[in-house]
Backbone as CSV, one residue per row, in Angstrom:
resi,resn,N_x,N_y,N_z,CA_x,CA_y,CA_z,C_x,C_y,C_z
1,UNK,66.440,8.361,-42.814,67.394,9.291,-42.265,66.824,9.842,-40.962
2,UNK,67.495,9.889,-40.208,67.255,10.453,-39.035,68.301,11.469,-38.280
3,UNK,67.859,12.890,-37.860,68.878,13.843,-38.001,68.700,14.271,-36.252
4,UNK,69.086,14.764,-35.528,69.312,14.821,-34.156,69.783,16.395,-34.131
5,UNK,69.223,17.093,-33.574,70.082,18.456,-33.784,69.212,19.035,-31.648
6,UNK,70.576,19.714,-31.266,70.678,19.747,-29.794,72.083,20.054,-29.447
7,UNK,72.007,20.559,-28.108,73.021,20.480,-27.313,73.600,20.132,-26.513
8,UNK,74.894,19.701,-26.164,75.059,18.665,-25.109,76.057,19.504,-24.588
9,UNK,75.798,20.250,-23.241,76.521,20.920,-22.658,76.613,22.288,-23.220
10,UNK,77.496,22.953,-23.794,77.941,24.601,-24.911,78.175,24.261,-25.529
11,UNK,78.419,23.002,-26.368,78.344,22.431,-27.548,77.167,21.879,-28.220
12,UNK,77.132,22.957,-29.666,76.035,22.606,-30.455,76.560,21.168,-31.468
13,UNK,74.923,20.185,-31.735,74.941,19.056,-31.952,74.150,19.215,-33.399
14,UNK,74.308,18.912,-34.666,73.602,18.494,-35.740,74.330,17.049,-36.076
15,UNK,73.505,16.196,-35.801,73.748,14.941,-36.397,72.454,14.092,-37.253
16,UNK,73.547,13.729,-38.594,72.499,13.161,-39.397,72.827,11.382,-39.559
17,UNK,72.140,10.532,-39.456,72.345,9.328,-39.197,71.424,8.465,-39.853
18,UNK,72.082,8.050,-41.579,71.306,7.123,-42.281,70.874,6.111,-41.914
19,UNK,69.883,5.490,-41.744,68.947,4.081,-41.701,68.151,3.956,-42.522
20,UNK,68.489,2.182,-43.327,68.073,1.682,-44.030,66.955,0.911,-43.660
21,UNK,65.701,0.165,-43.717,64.940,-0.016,-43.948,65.215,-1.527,-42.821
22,UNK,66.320,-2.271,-42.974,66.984,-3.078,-41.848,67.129,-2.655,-40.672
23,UNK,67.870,-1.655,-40.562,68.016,-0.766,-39.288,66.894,-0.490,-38.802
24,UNK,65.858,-0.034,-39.363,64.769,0.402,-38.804,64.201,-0.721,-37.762
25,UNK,63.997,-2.201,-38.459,63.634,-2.715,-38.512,64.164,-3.509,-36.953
26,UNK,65.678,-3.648,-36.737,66.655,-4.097,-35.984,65.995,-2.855,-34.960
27,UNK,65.965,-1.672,-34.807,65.591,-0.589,-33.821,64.432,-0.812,-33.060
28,UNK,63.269,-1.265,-34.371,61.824,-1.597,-33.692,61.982,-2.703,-32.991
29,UNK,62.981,-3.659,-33.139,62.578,-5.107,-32.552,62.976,-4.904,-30.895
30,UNK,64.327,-3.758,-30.608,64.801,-3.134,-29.526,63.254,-2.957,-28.547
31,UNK,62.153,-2.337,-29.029,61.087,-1.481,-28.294,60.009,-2.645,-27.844
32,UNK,59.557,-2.206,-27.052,58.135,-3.037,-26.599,56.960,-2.523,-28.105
33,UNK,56.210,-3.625,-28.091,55.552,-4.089,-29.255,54.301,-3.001,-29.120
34,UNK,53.488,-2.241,-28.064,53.015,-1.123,-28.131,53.825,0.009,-28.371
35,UNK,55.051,0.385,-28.197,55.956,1.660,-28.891,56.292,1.622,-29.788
36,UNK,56.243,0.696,-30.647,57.233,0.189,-31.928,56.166,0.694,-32.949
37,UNK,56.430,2.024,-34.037,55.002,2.822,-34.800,55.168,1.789,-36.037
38,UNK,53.980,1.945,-36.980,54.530,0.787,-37.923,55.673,1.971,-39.279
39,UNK,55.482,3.430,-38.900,56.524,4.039,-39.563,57.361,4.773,-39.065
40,UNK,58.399,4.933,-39.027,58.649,6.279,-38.496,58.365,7.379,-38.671
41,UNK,57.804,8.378,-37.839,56.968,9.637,-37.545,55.591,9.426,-38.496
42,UNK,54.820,8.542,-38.146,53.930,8.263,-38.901,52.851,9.132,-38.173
43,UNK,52.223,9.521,-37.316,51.599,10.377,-36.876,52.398,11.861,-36.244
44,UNK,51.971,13.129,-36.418,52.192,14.355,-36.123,51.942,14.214,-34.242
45,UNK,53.075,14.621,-33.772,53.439,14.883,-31.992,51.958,15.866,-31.874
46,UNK,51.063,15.314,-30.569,49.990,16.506,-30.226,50.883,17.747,-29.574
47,UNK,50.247,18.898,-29.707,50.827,19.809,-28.981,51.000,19.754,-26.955
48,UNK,52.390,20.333,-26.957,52.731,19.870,-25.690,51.847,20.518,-24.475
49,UNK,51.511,21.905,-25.291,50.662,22.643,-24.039,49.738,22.417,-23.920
50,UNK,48.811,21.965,-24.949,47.227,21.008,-24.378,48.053,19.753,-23.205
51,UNK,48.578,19.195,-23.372,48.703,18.359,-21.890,48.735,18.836,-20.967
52,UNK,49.564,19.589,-20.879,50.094,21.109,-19.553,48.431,21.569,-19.545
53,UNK,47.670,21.927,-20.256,46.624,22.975,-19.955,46.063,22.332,-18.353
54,UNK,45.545,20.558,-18.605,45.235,20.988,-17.232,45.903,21.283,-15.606
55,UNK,47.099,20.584,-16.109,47.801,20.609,-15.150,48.168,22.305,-14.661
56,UNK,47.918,23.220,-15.414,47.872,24.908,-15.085,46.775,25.429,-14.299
57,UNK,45.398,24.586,-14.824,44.488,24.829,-14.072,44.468,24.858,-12.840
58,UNK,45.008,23.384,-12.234,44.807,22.406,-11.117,45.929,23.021,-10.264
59,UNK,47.271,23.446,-10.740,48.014,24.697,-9.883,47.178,25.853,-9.280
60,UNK,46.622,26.761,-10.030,46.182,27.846,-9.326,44.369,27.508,-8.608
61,UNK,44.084,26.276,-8.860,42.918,25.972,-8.208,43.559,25.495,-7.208
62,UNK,44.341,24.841,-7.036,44.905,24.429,-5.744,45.532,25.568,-5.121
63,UNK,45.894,26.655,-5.228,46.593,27.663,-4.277,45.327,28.654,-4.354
64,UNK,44.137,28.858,-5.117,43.485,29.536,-5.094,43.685,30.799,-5.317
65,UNK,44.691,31.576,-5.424,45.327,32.676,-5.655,46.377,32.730,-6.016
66,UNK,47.744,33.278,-6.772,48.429,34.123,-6.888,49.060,35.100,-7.513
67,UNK,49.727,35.849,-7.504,50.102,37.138,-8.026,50.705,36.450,-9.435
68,UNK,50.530,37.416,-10.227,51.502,36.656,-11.838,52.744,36.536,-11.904
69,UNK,54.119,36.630,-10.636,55.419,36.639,-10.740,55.214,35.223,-10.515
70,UNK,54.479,35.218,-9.238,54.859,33.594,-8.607,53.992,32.743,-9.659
71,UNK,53.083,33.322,-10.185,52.133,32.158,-11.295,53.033,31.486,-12.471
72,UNK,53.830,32.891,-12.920,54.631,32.583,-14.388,55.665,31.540,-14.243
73,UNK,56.265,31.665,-12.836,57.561,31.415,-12.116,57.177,29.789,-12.176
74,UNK,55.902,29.343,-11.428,55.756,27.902,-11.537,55.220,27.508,-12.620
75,UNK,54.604,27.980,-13.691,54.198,27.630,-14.812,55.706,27.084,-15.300
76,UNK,56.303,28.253,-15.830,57.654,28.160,-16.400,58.646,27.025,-16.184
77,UNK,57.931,26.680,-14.894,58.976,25.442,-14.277,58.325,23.910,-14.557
78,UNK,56.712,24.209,-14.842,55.826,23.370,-15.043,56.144,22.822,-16.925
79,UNK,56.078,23.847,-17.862,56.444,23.948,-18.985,57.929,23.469,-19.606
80,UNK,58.669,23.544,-18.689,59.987,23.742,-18.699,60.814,24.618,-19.790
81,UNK,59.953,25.917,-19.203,60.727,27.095,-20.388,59.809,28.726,-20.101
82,UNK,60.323,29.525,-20.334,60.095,30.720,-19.781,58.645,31.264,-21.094
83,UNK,58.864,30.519,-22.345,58.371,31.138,-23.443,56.995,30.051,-23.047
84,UNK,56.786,28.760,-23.326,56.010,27.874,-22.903,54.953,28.663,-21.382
85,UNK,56.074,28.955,-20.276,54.576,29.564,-19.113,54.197,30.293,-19.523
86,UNK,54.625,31.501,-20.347,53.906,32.631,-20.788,52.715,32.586,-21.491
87,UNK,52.853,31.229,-22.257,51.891,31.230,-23.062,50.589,30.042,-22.285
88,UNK,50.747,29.481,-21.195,49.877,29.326,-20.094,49.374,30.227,-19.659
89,UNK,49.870,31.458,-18.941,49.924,32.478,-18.237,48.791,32.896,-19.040
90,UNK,48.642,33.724,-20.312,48.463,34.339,-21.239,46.568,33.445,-21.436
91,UNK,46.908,32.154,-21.325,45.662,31.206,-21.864,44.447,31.290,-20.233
92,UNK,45.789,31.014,-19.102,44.716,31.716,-17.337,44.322,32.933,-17.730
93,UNK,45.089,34.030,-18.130,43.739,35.156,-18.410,42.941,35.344,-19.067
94,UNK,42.431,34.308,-19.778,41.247,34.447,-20.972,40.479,33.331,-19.949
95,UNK,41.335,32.305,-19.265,39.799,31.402,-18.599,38.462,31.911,-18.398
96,UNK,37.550,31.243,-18.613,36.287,31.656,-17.631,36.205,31.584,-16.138
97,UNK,36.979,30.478,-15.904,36.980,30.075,-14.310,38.426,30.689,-13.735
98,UNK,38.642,31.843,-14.177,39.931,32.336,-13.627,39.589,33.821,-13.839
99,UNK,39.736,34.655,-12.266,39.897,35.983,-12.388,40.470,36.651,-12.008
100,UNK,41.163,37.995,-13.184,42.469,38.522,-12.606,42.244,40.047,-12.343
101,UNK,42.636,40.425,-11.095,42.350,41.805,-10.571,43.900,42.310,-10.656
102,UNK,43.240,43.462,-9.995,44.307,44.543,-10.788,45.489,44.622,-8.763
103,UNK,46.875,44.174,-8.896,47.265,44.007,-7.221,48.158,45.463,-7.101
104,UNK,48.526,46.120,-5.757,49.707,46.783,-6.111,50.710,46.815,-6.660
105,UNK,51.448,45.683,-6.950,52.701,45.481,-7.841,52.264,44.816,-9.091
106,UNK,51.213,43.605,-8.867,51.217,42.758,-10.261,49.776,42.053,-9.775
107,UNK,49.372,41.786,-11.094,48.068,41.209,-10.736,48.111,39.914,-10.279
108,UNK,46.971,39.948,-9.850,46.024,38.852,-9.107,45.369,38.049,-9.512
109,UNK,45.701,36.462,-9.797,45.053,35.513,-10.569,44.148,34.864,-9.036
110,UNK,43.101,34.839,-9.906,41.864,33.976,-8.581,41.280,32.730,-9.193
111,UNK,41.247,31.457,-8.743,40.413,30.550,-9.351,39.083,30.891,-8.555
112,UNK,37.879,30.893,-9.973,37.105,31.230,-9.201,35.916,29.821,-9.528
113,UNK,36.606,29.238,-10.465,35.705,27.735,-10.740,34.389,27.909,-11.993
């Protein structure tokens, strides 16, 4: 069984879609022979934000500075989700190689390496 739940447009999607053991089988033959798992969901998805982690780094090492509106703002866009940068955001202020001072409006992220 395989169930699909999403939205397509303002319309919410739950779809459930039996496959038999044929089907499966007819689906895998569709894929290149490295994508094709020998089960379906046979291994657990790694988490998405360890991939992102370095790519968060390598943003604010490359600008060397900025304030946390514009940090969250490209994280968020990096993540693709407002809840996802935050929790980047949140992981740059515990770095070792990242330091955040206190700015007039909002703080100050520094790569400091």
């Amino acid at each position: 069984m395989l169930r699909i739940k999403g939205r397509v447009g303002d319309w919410p999607v739950d779809l459930t879609v039996e496959m038999d053991a044929e089907d499966w089988a007819q689906l895998a033959a569709h894929l290149p022979v490295e994508a094709a798992p020998a089960t379906p969901r046979a291994t657990p998805a790694s988490n998405p934000a360890d991939a992102l982690w370095p790519l968060a780094q390598e943003l604010l090492q490359r600008a060397g500075s900025l304030e946390g509106p514009q940090l969250l703002s490209e994280l968020s866009a990096l993540a693709g989700g407002d809840a996802a940068g935050k929790r980047l955001l949140v992981r740059l202020r515990h770095c070792p190689q990242v330091q955040v001072e206190s700015g007039a409006e909002a703080p100050l992220y520094r790569w400091v390496g």
